[in-house]
C-alpha positions as CSV (number, residue, x, y, z in Angstrom):
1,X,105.8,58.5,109.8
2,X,106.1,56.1,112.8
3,X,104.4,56.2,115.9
4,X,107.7,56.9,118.2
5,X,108.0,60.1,115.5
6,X,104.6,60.8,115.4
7,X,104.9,61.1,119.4
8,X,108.2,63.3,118.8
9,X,106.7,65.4,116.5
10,X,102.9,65.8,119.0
11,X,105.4,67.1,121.3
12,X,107.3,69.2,119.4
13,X,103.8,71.2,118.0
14,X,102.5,71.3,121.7
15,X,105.6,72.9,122.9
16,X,106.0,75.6,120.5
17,X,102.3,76.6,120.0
18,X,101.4,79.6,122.1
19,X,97.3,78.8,121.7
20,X,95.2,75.7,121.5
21,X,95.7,73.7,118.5
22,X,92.6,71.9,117.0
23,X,92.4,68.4,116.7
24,X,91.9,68.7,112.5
25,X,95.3,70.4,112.5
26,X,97.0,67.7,114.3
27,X,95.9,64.9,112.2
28,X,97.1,67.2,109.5
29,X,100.2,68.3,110.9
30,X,101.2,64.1,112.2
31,X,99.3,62.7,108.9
32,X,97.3,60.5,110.9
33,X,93.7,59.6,111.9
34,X,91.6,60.6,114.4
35,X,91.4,57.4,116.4
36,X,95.3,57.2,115.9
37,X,95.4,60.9,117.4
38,X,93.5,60.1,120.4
39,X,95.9,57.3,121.0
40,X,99.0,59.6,120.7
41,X,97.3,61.9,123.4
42,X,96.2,59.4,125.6
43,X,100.0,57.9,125.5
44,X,101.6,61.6,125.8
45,X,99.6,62.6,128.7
46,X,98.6,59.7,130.5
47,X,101.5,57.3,129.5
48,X,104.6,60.1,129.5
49,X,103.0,62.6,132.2
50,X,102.8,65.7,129.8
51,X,101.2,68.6,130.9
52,X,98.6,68.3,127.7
53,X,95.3,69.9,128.7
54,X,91.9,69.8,125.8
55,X,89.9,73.6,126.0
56,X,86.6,72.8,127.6
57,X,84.8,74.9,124.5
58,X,86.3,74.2,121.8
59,X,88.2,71.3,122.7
60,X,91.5,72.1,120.7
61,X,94.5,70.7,122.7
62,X,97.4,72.7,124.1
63,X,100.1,72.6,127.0
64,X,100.0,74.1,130.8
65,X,102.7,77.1,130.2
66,X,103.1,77.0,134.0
67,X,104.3,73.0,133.7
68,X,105.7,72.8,130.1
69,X,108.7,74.7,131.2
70,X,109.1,71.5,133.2
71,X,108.5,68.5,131.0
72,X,110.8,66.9,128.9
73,X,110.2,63.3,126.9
74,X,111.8,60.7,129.2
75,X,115.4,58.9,127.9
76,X,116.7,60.6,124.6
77,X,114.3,61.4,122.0
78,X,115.8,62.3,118.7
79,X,113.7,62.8,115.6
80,X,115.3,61.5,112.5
81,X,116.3,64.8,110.7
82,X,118.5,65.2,114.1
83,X,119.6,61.8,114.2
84,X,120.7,62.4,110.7
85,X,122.3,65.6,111.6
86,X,123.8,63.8,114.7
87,X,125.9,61.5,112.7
88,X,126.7,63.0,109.9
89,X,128.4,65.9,112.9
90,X,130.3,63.0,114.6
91,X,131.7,62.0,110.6
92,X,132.8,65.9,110.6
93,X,134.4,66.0,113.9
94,X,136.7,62.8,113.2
95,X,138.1,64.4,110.2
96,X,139.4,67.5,111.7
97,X,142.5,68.2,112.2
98,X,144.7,66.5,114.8
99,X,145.9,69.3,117.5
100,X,142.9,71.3,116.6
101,X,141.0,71.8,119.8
102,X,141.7,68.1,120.6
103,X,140.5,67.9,123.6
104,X,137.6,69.5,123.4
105,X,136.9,67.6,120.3
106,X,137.7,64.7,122.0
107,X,134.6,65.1,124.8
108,X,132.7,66.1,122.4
109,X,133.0,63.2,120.3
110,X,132.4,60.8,123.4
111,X,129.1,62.3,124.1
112,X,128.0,61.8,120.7
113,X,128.9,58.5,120.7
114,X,127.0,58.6,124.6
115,X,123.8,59.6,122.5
116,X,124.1,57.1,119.6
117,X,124.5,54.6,122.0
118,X,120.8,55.0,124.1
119,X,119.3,55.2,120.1
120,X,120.4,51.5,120.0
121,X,123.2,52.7,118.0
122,X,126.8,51.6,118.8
123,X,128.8,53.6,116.0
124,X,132.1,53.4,118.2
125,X,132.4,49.4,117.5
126,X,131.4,49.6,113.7
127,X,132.9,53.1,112.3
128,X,132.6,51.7,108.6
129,X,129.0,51.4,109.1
130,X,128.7,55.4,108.4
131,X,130.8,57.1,105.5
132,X,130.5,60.3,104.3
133,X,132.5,61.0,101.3
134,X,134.6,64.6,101.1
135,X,135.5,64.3,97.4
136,X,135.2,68.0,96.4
137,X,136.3,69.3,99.6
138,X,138.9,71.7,100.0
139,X,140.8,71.4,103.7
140,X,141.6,74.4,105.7
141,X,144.4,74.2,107.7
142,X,144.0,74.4,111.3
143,X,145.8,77.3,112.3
144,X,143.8,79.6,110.0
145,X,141.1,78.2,111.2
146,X,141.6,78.7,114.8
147,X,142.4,82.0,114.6
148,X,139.5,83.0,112.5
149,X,137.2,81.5,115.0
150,X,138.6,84.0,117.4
151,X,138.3,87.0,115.8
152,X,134.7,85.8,115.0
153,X,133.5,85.4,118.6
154,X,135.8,88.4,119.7
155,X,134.5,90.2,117.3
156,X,137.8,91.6,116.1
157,X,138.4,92.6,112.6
158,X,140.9,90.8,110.2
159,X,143.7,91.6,108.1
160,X,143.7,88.7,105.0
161,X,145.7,88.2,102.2
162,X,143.1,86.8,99.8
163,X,144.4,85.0,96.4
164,X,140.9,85.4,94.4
165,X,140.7,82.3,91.6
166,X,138.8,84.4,88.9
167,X,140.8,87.4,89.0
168,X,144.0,85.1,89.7
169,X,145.6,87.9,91.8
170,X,146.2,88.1,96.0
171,X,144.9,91.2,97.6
172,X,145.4,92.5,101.2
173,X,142.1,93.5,102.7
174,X,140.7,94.3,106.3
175,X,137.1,92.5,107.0
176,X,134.3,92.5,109.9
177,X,134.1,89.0,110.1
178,X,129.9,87.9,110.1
179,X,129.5,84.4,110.1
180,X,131.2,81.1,108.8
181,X,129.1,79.1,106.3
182,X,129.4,75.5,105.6
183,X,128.3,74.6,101.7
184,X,129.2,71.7,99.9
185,X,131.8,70.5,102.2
186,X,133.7,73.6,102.2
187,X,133.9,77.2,104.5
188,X,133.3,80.2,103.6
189,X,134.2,83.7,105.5
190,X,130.9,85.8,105.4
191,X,132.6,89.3,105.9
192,X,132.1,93.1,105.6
193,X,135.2,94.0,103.5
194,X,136.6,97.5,104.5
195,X,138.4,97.7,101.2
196,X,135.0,97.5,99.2
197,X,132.8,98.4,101.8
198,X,130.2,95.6,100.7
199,X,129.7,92.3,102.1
200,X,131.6,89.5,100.5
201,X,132.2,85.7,100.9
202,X,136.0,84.4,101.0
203,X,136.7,81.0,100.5
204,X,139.1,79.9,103.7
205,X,141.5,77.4,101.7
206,X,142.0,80.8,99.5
207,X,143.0,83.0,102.4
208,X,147.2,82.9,102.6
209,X,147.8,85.2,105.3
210,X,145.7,85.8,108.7
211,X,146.1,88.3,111.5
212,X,143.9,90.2,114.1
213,X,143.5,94.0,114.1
214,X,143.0,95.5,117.1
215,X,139.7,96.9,116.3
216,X,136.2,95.8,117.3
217,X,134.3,94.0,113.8
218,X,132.0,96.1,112.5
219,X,128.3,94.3,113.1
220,X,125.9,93.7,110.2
221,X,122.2,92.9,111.1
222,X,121.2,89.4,110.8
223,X,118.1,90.2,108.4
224,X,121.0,92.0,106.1
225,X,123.2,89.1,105.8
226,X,120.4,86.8,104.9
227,X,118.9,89.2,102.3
228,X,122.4,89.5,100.4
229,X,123.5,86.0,101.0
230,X,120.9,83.6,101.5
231,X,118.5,84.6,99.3
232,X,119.6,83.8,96.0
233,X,121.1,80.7,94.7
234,X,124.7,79.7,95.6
235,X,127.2,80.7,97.9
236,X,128.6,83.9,96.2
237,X,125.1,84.5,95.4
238,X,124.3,88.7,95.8
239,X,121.0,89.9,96.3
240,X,118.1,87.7,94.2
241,X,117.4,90.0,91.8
242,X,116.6,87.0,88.9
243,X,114.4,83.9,88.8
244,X,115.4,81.1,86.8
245,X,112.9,79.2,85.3
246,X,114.5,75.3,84.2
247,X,112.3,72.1,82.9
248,X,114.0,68.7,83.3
249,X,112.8,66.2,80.5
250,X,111.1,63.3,81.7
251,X,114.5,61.5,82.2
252,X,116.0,64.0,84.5
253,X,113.0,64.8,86.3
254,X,113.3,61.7,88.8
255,X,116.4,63.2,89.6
256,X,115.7,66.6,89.5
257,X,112.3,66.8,91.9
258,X,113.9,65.3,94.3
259,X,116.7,67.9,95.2
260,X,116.7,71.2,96.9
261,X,118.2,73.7,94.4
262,X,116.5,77.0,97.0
263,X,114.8,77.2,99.7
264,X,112.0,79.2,98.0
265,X,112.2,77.0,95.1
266,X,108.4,76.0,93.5
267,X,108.2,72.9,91.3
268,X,105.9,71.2,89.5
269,X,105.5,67.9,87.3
270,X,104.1,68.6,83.5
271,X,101.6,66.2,81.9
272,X,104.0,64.3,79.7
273,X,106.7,63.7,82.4
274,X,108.9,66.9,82.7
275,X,109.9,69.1,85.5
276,X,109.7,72.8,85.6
277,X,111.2,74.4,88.2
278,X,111.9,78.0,89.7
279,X,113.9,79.9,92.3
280,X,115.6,82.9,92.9
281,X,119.2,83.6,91.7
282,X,121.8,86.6,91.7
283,X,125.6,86.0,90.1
284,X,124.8,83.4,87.5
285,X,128.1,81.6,87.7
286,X,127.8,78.8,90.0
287,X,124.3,78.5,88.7
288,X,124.9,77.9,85.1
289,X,127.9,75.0,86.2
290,X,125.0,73.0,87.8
291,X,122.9,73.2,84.6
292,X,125.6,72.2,83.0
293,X,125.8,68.8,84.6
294,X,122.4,68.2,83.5
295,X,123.7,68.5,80.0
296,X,121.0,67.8,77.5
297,X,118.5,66.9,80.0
298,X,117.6,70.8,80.8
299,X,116.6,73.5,79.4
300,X,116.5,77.1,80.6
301,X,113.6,79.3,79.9
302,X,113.7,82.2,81.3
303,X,115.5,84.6,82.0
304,X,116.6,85.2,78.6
305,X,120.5,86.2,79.5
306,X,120.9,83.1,81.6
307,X,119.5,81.5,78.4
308,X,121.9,82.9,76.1
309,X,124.8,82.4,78.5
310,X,124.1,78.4,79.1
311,X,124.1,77.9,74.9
312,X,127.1,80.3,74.7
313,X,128.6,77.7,76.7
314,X,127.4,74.9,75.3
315,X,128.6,75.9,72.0
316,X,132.2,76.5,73.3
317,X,132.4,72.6,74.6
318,X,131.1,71.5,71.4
319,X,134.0,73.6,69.1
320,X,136.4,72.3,71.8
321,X,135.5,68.7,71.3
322,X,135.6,69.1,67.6
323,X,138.6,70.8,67.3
């Protein structure tokens, strides 16, 4: 961590802390030294003006609440997990749809390019410089898209004709539209289906026919949506009602450790090299495909039915390929 991000990040814990924070906690929190702390502070409040005051007692740092409200970092300070977020959000917005909220868009786009630019940036002159691939995405077309936004903020309810892949058949259904999710370069409807009366995730590029019902959406509490969809692993993931226990051999593992497979994930290196991980899960579908792709290289062990269902499958490519 940097100095300019240690500064950011000083900030940042000042800010949102409602008591003193001590000074072992800081050099914790910014990974840093003591003498390397005091520098930050002296730079923060003496260099930059913030309002950082030290509690005469037990000299643990904190902000004036009265002048905080007040103080912002001069110039543009982004920290890198925005600046990251930053571009990869200008990438997005030049792939969308021409006629789709163009000039909006448009602005939009500019003042990006505004903030890049004071970062030392100049991403308008060199395009190729940043390229984010969209190999497995599936494109929604704009229309649908604009309309469902709509009914989203309106809070209107929808009348879709959903083709379903697994069940290969199109159904008409009226939803309460939640919340659009973004995962893996595709959008998903988060929705209280009428028909059901469950919540459900539709897959946009699989929606044919869109229209607004003149009827207020049902609302769903935000702590509800996360508990049946963000909990578990994948996108049409259910309640986590299953934890999935994998190890990686020694091969895989530099591969493995390094990626996010849950939020609540817990991971741990073995003695001769492996990776064992576990998370929560619900449906088992999506999971077992990303197991797959690991081949040999994993092994599930535990639970037991995810176990059996991964060889299952295993066993049908292998007859395939003989046959």
């Amino acid at each position: 961590m940097g100095r300019r991000e240690r500064l950011y990040h000083l900030h940042d814990i000042l800010r949102q802390r409602r008591r003193p924070v001590s000074r072992q906690v800081l050099m914790e929190e910014l990974c840093c030294s003591q003498a390397t702390l005091y520098r930050l502070i002296a730079e923060l409040r003496d260099g930059l003006g913030a309002p950082l005051e030290q509690d005469p007692e037990t000299r643990d740092f904190y902000y004036d609440r009265q002048l905080a409200g007040h103080f912002e970092l001069p110039g543009l300070w982004i920290s890198p997990e925005e600046l990251q977020a930053l571009l990869m959000a200008r990438q997005i917005l030049g792939n969308v749809q021409p006629g789709l909220l163009e000039s909006e868009l448009q602005a939009l786009q500019q003042r990006m390019g505004q903030l890049l630019d004071q970062e030392g940036l100049d991403v308008a002159t060199q395009p190729q410089r940043i390229h984010i691939r969209h190999d497995a995405g599936r494109p929604v077309p704009g229309r649908l898209f604009e309309k469902l936004l709509a009914a989203l903020f309106k809070r209107q309810r929808l009348a879709i004709d959903y083709h379903g892949r697994r069940r290969d058949r199109l159904s008409s259904r009226v939803v309460s539209p939640q919340r659009l999710t973004a995962y893996r370069d595709r959008w998903y409807l988060d929705a209280w289906c009428h028909q059901v009366e469950g919540l459900r995730s539709f897959a946009l590029e699989r929606i044919r026919q869109l229209g607004l019902v003149d009827e207020p959406a049902l609302e769903i509490d935000p702590e509800t949506l996360t508990g049946h969809f963000d909990r578990a692993y994948g996108i049409f993931s259910g309640p986590a009602e299953h934890r999935a226990r994998l190890r990686f051999n020694a091969e895989a593992a530099r591969w493995a450790a390094d990626e996010v497979w849950h939020p609540e994930q817990q991971g741990r290196m073995l003695a001769e090299g492996d990776y064992e991980l576990e998370f929560p899960f619900g449906a088992a579908r999506e999971l077992i495909m990303d197991i797959l792709r690991y081949g040999p290289d994993v092994e599930v062990l535990a639970p037991e039915f995810l176990r059996q269902q991964v060889a299952e499958l295993a066993g049908q490519i292998v007859t395939r390929y003989r046959a």
